[in-house]
VEXDREN-560976 format. One record per residue (C-alpha): x, y, z; residue in three letters. Coordinates in Angstrom, 1 decimal. Layout:
<atoms>
+--------+--------+--------+--------+
|      X |      Y |      Z | residu |
+--------+--------+--------+--------+
|      X |      Y |      Z |    ala |
...
+--------+--------+--------+--------+
</atoms>
This chain:
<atoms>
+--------+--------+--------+--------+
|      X |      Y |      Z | residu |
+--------+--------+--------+--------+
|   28.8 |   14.3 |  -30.3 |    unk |
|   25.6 |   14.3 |  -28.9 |    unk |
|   23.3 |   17.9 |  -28.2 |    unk |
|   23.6 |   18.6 |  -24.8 |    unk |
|   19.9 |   19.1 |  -24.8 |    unk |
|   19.0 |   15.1 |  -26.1 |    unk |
|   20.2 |   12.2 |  -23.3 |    unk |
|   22.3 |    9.7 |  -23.9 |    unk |
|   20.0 |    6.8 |  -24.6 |    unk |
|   16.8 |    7.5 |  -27.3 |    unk |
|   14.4 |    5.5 |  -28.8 |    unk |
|   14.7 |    5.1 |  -32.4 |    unk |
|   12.9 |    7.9 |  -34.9 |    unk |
|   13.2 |   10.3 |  -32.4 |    unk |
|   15.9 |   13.0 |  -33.2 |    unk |
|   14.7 |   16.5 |  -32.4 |    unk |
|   16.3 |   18.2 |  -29.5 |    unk |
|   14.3 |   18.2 |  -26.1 |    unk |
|   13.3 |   21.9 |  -25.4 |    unk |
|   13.4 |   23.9 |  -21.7 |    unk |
|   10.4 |   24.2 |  -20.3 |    unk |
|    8.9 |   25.7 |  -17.2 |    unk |
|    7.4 |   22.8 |  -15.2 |    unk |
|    4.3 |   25.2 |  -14.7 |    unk |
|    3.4 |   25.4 |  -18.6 |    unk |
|    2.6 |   21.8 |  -18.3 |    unk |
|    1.2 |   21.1 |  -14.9 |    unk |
|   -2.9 |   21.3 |  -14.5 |    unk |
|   -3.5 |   21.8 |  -10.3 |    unk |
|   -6.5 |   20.1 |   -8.3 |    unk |
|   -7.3 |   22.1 |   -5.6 |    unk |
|  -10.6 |   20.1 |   -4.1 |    unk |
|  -11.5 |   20.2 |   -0.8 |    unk |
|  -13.6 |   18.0 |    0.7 |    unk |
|  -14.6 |   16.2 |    4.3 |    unk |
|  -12.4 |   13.4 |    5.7 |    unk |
|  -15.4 |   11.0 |    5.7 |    unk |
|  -15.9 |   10.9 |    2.1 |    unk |
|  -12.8 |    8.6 |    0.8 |    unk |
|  -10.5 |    7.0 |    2.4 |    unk |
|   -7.4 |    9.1 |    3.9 |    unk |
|   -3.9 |    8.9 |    3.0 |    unk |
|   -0.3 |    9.4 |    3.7 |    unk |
|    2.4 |   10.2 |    1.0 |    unk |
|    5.4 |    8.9 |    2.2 |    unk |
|    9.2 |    8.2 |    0.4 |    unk |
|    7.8 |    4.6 |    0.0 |    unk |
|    4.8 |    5.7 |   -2.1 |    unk |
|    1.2 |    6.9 |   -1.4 |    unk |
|   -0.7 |    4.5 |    1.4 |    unk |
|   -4.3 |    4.5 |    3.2 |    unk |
|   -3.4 |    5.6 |    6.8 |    unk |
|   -5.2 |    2.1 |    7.8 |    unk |
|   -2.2 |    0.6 |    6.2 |    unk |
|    0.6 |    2.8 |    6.8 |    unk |
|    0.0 |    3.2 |   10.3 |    unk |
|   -1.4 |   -0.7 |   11.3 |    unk |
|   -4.7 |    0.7 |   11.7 |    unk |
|   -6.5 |    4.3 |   11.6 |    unk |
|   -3.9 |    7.1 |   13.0 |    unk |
|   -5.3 |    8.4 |   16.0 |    unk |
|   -6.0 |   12.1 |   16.2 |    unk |
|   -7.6 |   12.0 |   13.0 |    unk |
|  -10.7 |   14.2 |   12.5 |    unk |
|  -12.6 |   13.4 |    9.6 |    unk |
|  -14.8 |   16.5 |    9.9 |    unk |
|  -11.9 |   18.4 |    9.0 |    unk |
|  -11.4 |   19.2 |    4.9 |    unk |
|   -8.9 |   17.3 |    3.0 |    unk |
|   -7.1 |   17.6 |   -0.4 |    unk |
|   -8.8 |   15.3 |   -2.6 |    unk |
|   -6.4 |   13.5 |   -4.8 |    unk |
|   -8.1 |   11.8 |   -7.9 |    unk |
|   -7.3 |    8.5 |   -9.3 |    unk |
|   -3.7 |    9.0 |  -11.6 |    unk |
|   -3.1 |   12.5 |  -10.0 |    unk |
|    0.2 |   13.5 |   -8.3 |    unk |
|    0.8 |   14.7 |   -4.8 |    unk |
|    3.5 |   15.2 |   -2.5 |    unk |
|    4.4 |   15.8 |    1.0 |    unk |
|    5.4 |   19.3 |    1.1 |    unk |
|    8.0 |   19.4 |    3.7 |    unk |
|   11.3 |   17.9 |    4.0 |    unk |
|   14.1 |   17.4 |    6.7 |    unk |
|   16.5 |   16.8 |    3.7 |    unk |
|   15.6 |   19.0 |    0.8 |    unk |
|   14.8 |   15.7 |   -0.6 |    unk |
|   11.0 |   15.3 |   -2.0 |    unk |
|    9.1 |   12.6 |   -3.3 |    unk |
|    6.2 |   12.4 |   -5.7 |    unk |
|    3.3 |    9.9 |   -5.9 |    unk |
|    0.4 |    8.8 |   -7.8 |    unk |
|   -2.9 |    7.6 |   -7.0 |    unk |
|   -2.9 |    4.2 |   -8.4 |    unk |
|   -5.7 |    2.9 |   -6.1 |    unk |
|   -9.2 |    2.5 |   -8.0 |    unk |
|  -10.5 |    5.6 |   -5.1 |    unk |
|   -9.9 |    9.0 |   -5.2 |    unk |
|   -8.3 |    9.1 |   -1.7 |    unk |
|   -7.9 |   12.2 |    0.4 |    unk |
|   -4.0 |   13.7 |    1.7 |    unk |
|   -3.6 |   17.0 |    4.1 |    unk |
|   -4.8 |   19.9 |    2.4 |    unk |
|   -1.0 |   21.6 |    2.9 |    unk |
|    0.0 |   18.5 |    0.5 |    unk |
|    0.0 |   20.2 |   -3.6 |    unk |
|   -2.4 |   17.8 |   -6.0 |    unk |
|   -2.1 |   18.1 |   -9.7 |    unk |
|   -1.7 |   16.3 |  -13.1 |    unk |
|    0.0 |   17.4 |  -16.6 |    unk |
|   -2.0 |   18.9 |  -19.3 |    unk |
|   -1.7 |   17.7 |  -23.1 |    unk |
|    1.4 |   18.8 |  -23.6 |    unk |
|    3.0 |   16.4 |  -21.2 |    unk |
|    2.5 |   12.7 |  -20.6 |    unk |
|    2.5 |   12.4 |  -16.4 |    unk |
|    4.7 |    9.3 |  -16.5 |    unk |
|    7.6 |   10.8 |  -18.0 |    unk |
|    7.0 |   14.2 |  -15.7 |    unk |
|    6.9 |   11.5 |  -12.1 |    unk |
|   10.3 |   10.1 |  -13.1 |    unk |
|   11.7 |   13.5 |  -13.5 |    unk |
|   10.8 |   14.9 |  -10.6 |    unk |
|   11.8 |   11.5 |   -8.8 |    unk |
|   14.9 |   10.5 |   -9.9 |    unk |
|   16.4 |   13.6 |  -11.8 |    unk |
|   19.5 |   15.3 |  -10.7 |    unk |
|   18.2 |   18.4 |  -12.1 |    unk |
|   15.3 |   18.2 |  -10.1 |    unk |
|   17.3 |   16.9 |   -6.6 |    unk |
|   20.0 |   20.4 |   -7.5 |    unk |
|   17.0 |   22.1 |   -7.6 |    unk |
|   14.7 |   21.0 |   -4.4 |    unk |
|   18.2 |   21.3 |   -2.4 |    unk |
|   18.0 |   25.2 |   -3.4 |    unk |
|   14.6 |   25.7 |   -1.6 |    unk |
|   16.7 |   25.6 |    1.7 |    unk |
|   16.0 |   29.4 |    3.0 |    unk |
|   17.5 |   28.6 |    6.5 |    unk |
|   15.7 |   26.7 |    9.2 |    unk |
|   15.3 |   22.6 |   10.3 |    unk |
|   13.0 |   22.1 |    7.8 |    unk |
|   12.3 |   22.8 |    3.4 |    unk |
|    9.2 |   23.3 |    2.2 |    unk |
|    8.4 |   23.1 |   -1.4 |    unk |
|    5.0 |   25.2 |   -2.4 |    unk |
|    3.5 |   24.4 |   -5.3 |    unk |
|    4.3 |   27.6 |   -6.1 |    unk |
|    7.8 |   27.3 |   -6.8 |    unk |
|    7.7 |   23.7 |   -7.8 |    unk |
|    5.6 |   25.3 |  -11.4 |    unk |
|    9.4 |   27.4 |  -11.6 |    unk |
|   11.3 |   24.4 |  -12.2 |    unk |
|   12.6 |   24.4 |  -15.3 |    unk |
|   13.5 |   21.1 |  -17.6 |    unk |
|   14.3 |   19.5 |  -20.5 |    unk |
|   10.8 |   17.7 |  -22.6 |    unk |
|   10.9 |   16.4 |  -25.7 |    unk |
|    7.3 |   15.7 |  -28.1 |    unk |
|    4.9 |   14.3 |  -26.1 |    unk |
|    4.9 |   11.0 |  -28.5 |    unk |
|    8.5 |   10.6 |  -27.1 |    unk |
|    7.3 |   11.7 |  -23.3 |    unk |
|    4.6 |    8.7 |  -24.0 |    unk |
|    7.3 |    6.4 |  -24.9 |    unk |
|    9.4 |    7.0 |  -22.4 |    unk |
|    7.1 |    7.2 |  -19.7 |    unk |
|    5.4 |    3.7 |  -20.7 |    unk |
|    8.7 |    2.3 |  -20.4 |    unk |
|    9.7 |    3.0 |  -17.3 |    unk |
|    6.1 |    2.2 |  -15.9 |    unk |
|    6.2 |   -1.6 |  -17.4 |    unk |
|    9.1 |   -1.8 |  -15.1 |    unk |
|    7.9 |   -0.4 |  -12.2 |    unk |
|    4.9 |   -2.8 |  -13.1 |    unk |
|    7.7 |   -5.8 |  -13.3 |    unk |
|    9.6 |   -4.2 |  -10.3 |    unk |
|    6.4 |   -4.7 |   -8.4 |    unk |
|    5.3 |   -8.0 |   -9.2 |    unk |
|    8.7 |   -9.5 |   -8.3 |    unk |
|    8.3 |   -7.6 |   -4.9 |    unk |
|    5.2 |   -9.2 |   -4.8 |    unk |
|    6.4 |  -13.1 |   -5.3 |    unk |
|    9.2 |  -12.1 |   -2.9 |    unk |
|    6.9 |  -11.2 |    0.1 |    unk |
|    4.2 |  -14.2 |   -0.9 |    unk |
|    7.7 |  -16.7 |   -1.0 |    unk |
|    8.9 |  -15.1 |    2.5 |    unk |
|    4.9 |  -15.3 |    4.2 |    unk |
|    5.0 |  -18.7 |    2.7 |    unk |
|    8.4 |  -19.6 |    4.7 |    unk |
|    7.2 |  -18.3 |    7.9 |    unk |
|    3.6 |  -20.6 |    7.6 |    unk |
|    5.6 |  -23.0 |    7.3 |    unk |
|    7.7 |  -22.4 |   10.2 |    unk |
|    5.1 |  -22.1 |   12.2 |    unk |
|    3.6 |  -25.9 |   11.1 |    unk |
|    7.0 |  -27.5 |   11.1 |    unk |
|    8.2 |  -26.6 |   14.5 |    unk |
|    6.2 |  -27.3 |   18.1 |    unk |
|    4.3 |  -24.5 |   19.0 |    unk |
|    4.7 |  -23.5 |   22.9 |    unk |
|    3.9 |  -26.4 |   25.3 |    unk |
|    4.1 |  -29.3 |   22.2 |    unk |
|    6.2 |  -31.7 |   21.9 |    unk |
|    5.4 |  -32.4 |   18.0 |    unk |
|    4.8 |  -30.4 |   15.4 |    unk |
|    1.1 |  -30.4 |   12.8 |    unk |
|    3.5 |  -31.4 |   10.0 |    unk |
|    6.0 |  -33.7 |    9.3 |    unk |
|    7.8 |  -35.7 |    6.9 |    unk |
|    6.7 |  -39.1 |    6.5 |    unk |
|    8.5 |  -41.7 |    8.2 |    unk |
|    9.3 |  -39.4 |   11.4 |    unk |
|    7.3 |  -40.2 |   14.5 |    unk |
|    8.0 |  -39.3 |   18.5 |    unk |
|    8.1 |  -36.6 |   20.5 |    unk |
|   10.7 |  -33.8 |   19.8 |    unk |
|   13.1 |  -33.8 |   23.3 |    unk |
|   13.8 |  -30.4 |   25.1 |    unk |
|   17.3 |  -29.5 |   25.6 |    unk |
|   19.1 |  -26.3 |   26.7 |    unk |
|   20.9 |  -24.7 |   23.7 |    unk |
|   24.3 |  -24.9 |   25.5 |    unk |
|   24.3 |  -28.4 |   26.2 |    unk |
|   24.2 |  -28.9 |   22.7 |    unk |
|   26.3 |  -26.0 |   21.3 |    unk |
|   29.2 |  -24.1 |   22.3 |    unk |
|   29.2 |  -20.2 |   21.8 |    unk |
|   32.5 |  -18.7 |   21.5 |    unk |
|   32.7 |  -14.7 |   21.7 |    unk |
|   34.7 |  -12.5 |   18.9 |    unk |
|   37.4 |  -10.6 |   19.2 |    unk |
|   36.4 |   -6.9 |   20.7 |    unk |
|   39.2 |   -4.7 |   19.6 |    unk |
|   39.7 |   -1.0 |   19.5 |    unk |
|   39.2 |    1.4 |   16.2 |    unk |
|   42.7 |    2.0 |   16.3 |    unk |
|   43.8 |   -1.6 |   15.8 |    unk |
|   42.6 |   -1.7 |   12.7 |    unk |
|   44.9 |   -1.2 |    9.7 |    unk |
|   44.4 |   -1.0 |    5.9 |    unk |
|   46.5 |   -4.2 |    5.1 |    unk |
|   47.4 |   -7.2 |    6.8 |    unk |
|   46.6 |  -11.0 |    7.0 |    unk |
|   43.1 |  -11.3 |    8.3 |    unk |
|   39.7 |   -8.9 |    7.4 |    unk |
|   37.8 |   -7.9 |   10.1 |    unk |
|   33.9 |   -9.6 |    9.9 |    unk |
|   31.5 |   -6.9 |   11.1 |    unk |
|   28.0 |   -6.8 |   12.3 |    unk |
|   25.1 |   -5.1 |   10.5 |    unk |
|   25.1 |   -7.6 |    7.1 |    unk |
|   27.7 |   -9.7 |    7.8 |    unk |
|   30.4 |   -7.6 |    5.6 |    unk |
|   34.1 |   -6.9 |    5.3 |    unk |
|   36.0 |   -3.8 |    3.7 |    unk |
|   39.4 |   -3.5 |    2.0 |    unk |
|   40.1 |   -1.2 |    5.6 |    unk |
|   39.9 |   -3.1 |    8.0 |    unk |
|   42.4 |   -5.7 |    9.1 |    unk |
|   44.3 |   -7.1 |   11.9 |    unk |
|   48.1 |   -7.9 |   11.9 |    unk |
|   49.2 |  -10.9 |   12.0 |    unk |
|   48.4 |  -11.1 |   16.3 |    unk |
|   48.4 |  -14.6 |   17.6 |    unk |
|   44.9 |  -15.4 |   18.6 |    unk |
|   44.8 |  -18.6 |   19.2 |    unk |
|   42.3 |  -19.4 |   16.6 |    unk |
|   39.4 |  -18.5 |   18.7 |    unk |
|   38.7 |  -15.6 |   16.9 |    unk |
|   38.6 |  -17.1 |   13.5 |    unk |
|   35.6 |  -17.6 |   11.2 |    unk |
|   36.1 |  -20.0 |    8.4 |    unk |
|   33.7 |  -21.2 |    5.4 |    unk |
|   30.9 |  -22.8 |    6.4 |    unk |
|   31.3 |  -21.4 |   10.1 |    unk |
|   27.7 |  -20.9 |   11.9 |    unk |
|   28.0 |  -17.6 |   13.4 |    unk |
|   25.3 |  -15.7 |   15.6 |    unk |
|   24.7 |  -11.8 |   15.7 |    unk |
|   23.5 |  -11.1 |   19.5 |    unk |
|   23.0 |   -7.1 |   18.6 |    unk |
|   21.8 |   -5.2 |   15.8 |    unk |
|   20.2 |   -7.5 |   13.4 |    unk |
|   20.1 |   -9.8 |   15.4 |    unk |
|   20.3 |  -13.6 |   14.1 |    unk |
|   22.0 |  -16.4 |   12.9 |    unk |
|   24.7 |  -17.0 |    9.3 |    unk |
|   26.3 |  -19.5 |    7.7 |    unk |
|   29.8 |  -17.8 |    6.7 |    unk |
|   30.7 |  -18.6 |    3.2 |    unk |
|   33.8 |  -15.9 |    2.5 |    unk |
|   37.3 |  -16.5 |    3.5 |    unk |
|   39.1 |  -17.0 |    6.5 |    unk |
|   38.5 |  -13.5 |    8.9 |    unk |
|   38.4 |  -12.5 |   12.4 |    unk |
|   34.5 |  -11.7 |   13.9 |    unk |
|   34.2 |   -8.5 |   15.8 |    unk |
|   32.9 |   -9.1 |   19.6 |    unk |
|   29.2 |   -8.6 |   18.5 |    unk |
|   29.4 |  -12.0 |   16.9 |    unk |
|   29.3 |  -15.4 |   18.0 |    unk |
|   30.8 |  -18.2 |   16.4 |    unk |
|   28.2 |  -21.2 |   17.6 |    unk |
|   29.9 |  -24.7 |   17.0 |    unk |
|   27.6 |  -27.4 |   17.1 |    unk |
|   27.8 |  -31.2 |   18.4 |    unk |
|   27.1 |  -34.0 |   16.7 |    unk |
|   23.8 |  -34.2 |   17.4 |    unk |
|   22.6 |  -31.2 |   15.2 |    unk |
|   22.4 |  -30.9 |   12.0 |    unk |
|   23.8 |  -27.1 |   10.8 |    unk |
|   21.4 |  -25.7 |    8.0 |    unk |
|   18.4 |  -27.3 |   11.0 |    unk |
|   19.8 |  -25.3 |   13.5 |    unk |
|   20.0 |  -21.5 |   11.4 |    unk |
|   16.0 |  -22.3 |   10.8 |    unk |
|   15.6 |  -23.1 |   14.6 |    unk |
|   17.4 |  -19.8 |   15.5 |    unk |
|   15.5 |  -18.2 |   13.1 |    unk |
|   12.3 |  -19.2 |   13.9 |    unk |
|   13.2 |  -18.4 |   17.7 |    unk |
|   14.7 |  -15.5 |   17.0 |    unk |
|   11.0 |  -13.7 |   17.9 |    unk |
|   11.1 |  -14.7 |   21.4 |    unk |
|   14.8 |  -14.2 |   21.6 |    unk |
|   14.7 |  -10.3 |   20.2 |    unk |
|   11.9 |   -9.8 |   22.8 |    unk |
|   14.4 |  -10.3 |   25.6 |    unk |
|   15.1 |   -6.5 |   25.2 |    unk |
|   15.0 |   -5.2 |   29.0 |    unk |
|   13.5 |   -2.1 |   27.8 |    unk |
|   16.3 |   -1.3 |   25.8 |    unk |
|   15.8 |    0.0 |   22.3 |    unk |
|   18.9 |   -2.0 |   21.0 |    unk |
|   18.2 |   -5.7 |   21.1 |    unk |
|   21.0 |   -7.1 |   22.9 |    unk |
|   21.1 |  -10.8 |   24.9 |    unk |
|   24.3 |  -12.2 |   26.8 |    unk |
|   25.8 |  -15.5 |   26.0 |    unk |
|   24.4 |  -16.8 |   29.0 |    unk |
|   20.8 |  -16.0 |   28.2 |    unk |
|   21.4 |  -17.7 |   24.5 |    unk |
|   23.1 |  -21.2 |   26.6 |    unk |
|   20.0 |  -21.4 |   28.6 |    unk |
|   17.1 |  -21.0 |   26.1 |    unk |
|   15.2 |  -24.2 |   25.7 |    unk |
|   14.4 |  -26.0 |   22.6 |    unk |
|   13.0 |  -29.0 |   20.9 |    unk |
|   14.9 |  -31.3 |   18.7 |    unk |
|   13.9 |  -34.4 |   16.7 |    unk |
|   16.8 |  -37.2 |   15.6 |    unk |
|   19.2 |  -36.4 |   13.4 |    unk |
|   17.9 |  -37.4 |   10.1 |    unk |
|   14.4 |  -35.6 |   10.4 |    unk |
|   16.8 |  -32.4 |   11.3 |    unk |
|   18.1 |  -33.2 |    8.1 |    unk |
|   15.3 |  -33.2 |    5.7 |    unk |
|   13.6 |  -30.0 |    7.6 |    unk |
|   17.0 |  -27.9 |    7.6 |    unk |
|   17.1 |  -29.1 |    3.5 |    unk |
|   13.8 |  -28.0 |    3.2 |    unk |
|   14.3 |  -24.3 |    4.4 |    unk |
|   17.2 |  -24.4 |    2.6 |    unk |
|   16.1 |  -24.7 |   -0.8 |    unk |
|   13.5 |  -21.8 |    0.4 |    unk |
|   15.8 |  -19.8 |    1.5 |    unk |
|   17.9 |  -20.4 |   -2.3 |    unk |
|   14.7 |  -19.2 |   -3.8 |    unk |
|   13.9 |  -16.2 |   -1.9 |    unk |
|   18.0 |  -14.9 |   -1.9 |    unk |
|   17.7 |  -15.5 |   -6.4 |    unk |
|   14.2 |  -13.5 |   -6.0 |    unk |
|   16.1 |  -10.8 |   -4.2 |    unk |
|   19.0 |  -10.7 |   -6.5 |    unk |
|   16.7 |  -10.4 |   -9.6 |    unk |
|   14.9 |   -7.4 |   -8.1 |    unk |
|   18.1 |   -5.9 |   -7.3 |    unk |
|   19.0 |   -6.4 |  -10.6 |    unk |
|   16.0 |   -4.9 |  -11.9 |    unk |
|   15.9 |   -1.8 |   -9.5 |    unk |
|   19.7 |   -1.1 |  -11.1 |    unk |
|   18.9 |   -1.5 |  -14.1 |    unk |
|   16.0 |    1.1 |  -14.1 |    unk |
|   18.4 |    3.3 |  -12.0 |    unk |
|   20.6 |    2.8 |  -15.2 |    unk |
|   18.2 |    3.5 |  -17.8 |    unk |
|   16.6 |    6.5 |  -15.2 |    unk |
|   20.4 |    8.2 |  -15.5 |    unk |
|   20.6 |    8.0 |  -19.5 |    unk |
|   16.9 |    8.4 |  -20.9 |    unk |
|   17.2 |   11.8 |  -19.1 |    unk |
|   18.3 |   14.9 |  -20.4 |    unk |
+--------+--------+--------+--------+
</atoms>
């Protein structure tokens, strides 16, 4: 049986039990204040630390740069000091600037007795740490988390050589968690150039690239006079049972639970999605999916969207896809995007023959295949270093 005091998972030739430690015996503060004109200003967010230019799509307004800021060195550790939540998050200047935060924001680094790797994933992902920030509640809407009583934490460190090994494991996956993100946005930015090259632009009738052999003018049609857009089934919460014949397709991601089902009603069939059905979200995220699960009934937020003979299906999810800009800024003020069936029936678009539908709905597709097995290996990645987070841990 293992020490309480050791984790789960080690690295070999380390065997020595991790000792309790005051997070303020190992924690060096930087308490340098300077003018906001100096380096560049940033905001530390759950997401990680970001120039303001970049967080907020261009310099926040408001901003005063006389005014003195926190200065947070390159590989030091700051923090947003309040929470709605109890929950806090801690970042590191990776940039190659010192870069400057709100002087309420706490700034340090460790001092030799702990490697600042292993002490970030601690305070980030630890439960000790999470029970902890969640006792700071004193009453109020909001927490706030001095740095005060953040060096009265108390937990678990082993040697520093094991801190060192630890802590440059989990940041060669960050590393590899980042590039993959990386690829992932280039392969998704490389999609939409595309998009915008392979279908007409506004007022064109052909677009700047095509595959060879395709020539003509795309022809304008009104998306109900070549599609048919049946409505889903609007029930009440209290139809819903925990067993019965057909799942219940929901909006949001396109998902299904072991809760909700219909009995066996007669329908007619009109509320039925089946594999390979092309269904249409006109709320939420909004958008078009090819179904691929078994046979259920879509809620009323959904449209099934059957297609004539004319159109080519995996052509027709990119050409909703692509449109689906326009379509979500048909808003009428409303925060929720919402459009009615009608609106959908009488949108115009363009449409080549057939086979060139063909090759460009292939195309996409294979993109498409690329960016969901990019997305499942970062997934996989993020779980695993949840995984490794939960055992390498004392």
């Amino acid at each position: 049986m293992r020490n309480k005091n050791t984790p789960e998972i080690r690295f070999a030739g380390f065997s020595e039990d991790w000792e309790e430690r005051k997070l303020g015996d190992v924690l060096r503060e930087h308490n340098e204040l300077t003018k906001g004109d100096v380096y560049p200003i940033a905001t530390s967010s759950r997401k990680g630390l970001f120039l303001q230019s970049e967080y907020f799509d261009g310099e926040r307004s408001g901003i005063d740069e006389t005014l003195t800021f926190h200065l947070v060195p390159v590989n030091y550790i700051t923090y947003r000091h309040m929470s709605d939540d109890s929950t806090f998050h801690f970042n590191k200047n990776v940039m190659k600037t010192p870069v400057l935060v709100s002087k309420e924001y706490p700034v340090f680094t460790t001092n030799e007795e702990a490697n600042d790797e292993f002490i970030l994933r601690n305070l980030n992902y630890s439960a000790n740490f999470s029970n902890f920030s969640h006792m700071q509640k004193k009453g109020g809407t909001r927490v706030r988390l001095y740095y005060k009583a953040l060096q009265t934490y108390k937990l678990l460190l082993p040697t520093v050589k094991e801190q060192n090994e630890i802590g440059d494991f989990f940041k060669k996956l960050d590393n590899t968690i980042a590039l993959h993100h990386q690829e992932l946005t280039l392969l998704k930015q490389l999609k939409q150039g595309f998009m915008q090259k392979m279908f007409p632009q506004e007022g064109e009738s052909v677009p700047e690239i095509r595959f060879p052999g395709f020539k003509g003018d795309w022809e304008q049609h009104k998306l109900g006079e070549v599609s048919t857009f049946i409505n889903g089934r609007a029930y009440k919460q209290e139809e819903l049972l925990d067993s019965g014949k057909y799942k219940v397709l929901r909006v949001g991601n396109f998902y299904t639970n072991d809760s909700w089902y219909y009995s066996d009603l007669n329908l007619g069939g009109k509320y039925y999605a089946e594999k390979g059905d092309l269904l249409y979200t006109w709320s939420a995220t909004f958008g078009p999916h090819i179904w691929y699960g078994e046979k259920v009934i879509y809620h009323y937020h959904i449209w099934k969207v059957d297609l004539s003979e004319s159109l080519d299906k995996q052509f027709m999810v990119q050409l909703l896809e692509y449109d689906k800009a326009k379509i979500t800024g048909d808003t009428n003020g409303s925060t929720m995007v919402h459009i009615t069936k009608k609106g959908m029936e009488e949108k115009k678009i363009m449409l080549p023959c057939i086979e060139e539908q063909i090759k460009i709905g292939d195309f996409f597709k294979k993109i498409d295949d690329m960016i969901v097995l990019h997305q499942r290996e970062l997934d996989a990645l993020k779980e695993t270093t949840k995984a490794f987070l939960e055992k390498m841990f004392a």
